[in-house]
Residue, then its C-alpha position, 0 to 999 in steps of 0.5 A: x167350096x165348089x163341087x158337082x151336083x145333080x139339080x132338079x130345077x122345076x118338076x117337069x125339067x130332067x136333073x142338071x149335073x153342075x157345079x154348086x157352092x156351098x158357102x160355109x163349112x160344117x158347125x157344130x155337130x155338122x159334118x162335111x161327107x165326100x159322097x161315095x154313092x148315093x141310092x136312087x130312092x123312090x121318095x127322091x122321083x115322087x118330088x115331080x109329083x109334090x105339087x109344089x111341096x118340096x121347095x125347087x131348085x133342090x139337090x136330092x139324094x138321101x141314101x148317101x154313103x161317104x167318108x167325113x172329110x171335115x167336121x164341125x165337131x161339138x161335145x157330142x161328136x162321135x163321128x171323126x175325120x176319116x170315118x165312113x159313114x152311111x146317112x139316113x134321115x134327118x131328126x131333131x133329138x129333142x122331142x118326145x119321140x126321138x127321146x123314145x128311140x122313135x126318130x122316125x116320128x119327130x115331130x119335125x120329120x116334114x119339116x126336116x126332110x121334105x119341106x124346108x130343112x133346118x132354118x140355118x140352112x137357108x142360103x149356104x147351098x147355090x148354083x154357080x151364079x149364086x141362085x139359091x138352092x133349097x136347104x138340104x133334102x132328109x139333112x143330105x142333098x147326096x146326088x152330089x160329091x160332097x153333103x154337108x149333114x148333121x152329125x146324128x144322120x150318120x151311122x159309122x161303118x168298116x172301113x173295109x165294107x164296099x162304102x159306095x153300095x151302102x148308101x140304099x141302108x138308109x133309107x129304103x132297105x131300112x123301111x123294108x127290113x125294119x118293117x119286118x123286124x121292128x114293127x112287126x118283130x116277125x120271127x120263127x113260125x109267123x107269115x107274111x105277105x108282101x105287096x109289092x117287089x120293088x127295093x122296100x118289098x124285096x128288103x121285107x122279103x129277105x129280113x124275113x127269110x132271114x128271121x124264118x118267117x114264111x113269106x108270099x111276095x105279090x107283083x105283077x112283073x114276073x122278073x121281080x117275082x123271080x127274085x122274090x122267090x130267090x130270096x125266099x119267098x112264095x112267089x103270086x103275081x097280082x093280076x090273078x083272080x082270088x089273090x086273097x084265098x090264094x095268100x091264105x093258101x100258103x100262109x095256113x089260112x092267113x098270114x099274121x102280117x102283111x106290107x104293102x109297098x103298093x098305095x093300091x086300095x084293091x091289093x090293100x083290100x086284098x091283104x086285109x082279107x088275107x089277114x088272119x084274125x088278130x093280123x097286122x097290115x103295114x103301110x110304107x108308101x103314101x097314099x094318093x087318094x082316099x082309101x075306102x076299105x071294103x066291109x068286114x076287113x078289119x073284123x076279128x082284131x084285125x089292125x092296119x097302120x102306117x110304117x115311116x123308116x122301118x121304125x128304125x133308130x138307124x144307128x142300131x139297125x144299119x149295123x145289123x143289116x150290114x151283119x146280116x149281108x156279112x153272113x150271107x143272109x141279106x143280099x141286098x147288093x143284088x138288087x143294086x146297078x151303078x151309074x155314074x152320077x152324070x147319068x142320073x137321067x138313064x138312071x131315073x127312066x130305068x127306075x121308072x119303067x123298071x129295069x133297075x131296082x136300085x140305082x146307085x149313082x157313083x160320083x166321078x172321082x177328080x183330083x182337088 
């Protein structure tokens, strides 16, 4: 089967839309989406910087959304032909965590979805000259008009929801709000303040306002900010001085949960003071450097610890996103700008200089 991808060929070279093969169709407990759209997430642009981590060439993506147009079936197959479906990440379902509703935490999580795939894959996806092209990226490779993905990566959805939109809930919209919901169960009555208005961030922000928690967003561009505060939350930029005093200001002397979407050691700091006792600090973004925390910021039970995919079984928090957003309480279509895949390049530079917060990249549509 050919079709049209976006190819990351080295880190230094811009993606290459073109055609790929994909030499076998799906087996048993695989199904054959045809991509409706495909969220531009962070994790997709940090691969330039893996140092080698990530095997390339590779197709990325992996907030696909999609309609099944083939399936492998097998005896647990819930997902038919014709379903549309949003793909999240990839897991075993065997080990001790997915057994514990934890799939986030497979133990072959790396494996799976960052640096090599499942053995099976090896050589059924390449480039039109039969050069290989790495197994799929989270069990997806979704900047493409098709993916080939492992049944259980797939959550069903209405068939008269906007397909093409959803793709963002599973992956970066789910570590946000998942943060807030699962980690966290914030509700009525707590606070909390959010490192970093980007997708994630801003994800955390409205799940939070959605369960009635009092929330302080932190950034330093004032146009995120504004929509932080459009979505409920106390707007602070980070560039000021006393940004832990300020946070304890508005949160009645200290927030009891904090997110940083961030990696910066200062604002890390800052939201561990900013902490009151017995609070929780959450990390979803992978830290670069060695963190040094600064004395007595773990003082009076204090915690911090690190978040992967909003602890969330996908199929359990996807649909009640989606529920949310129905209501009119989780706008998170706001934060979306559509652009063809062809364009994945414009799309990758207004992420980076931040123009967009999230692309979603739209496969042409051809007669086949």
């Amino acid at each position: 089967m050919k079709f049209r991808a976006a190819v990351l060929r080295s880190h230094e070279t811009p993606f290459a839309v073109e055609e790929i093969v994909l030499s076998t169709g799906p087996a048993a407990g695989e199904i054959l989406v045809e991509i409706a759209g495909c969220g531009m997430c962070r994790t997709d642009l940090a691969v330039r910087h893996s140092a080698g981590r990530t095997p390339l060439p590779a197709v990325l993506g992996h907030e696909g959304s999609g309609v099944v147009v083939a399936s492998g079936d097998g005896p647990d197959s819930t997902i038919g032909l014709g379903d549309h479906v949003v793909l999240s990440f990839d897991s075993c379902g065997d080990c001790r965590n997915c057994r514990s509703a934890a799939p986030a935490y497979c133990d072959s999580f790396a494996s799976l979805n960052l640096f090599g795939g499942r053995e099976e894959d090896a050589s059924r996806l390449t480039d039109a000259v039969g050069g290989a092209l790495a197994p799929r990226w989270f069990g997806q490779s979704s900047f493409a008009e098709y993916a080939l993905v492992p049944a259980r990566n797939a959550v069903r959805v209405d068939a008269a929801l906007p397909l093409e939109l959803l793709g963002p809930l599973g992956c970066g919209t789910l570590t946000g709000a998942g943060a807030v919901l699962n980690t966290f169960r914030a509700g009525p009555g707590d606070t909390l303040v959010v490192l970093g208005a980007g997708a994630v961030g801003l994800a955390a922000v409205m799940a939070a306002t959605a369960g009635g928690v009092r929330t302080v967003a932190v950034d330093r561009h004032p146009e995120r900010l504004d929509l932080a505060e459009r979505f409920g939350a106390v707007p602070l930029p980070a560039a000021k001085a006393g940004l832990a005093e300020r946070i304890r200001r508005y949160t009645d002397g200290g927030a009891q949960y904090a997110l940083d979407t961030t990696a910066s050691a200062p604002l890390i700091n800052d939201a561990l003071r900013a902490l009151r006792p017995t609070g929780t600090l959450g990390l979803v973004a992978r830290l670069r450097t060695a963190l040094q925390l600064e004395p007595g910021t773990l003082d009076g039970g204090r915690s911090i610890r690190h978040i992967c995919e909003g602890d969330a079984v996908p199929e359990l928090l996807i649909p009640r996103l989606i529920g949310l957003w129905q209501a009119g309480r989780f706008p998170f279509d706001q934060l979306i700008r559509t652009y063809p895949l062809a364009d994945i390049n414009e799309a990758e530079r207004d992420c980076d200089a931040g123009r967009v917060i999230k692309p979603v990249l739209l496969p042409e549509r051809r007669d086949r």
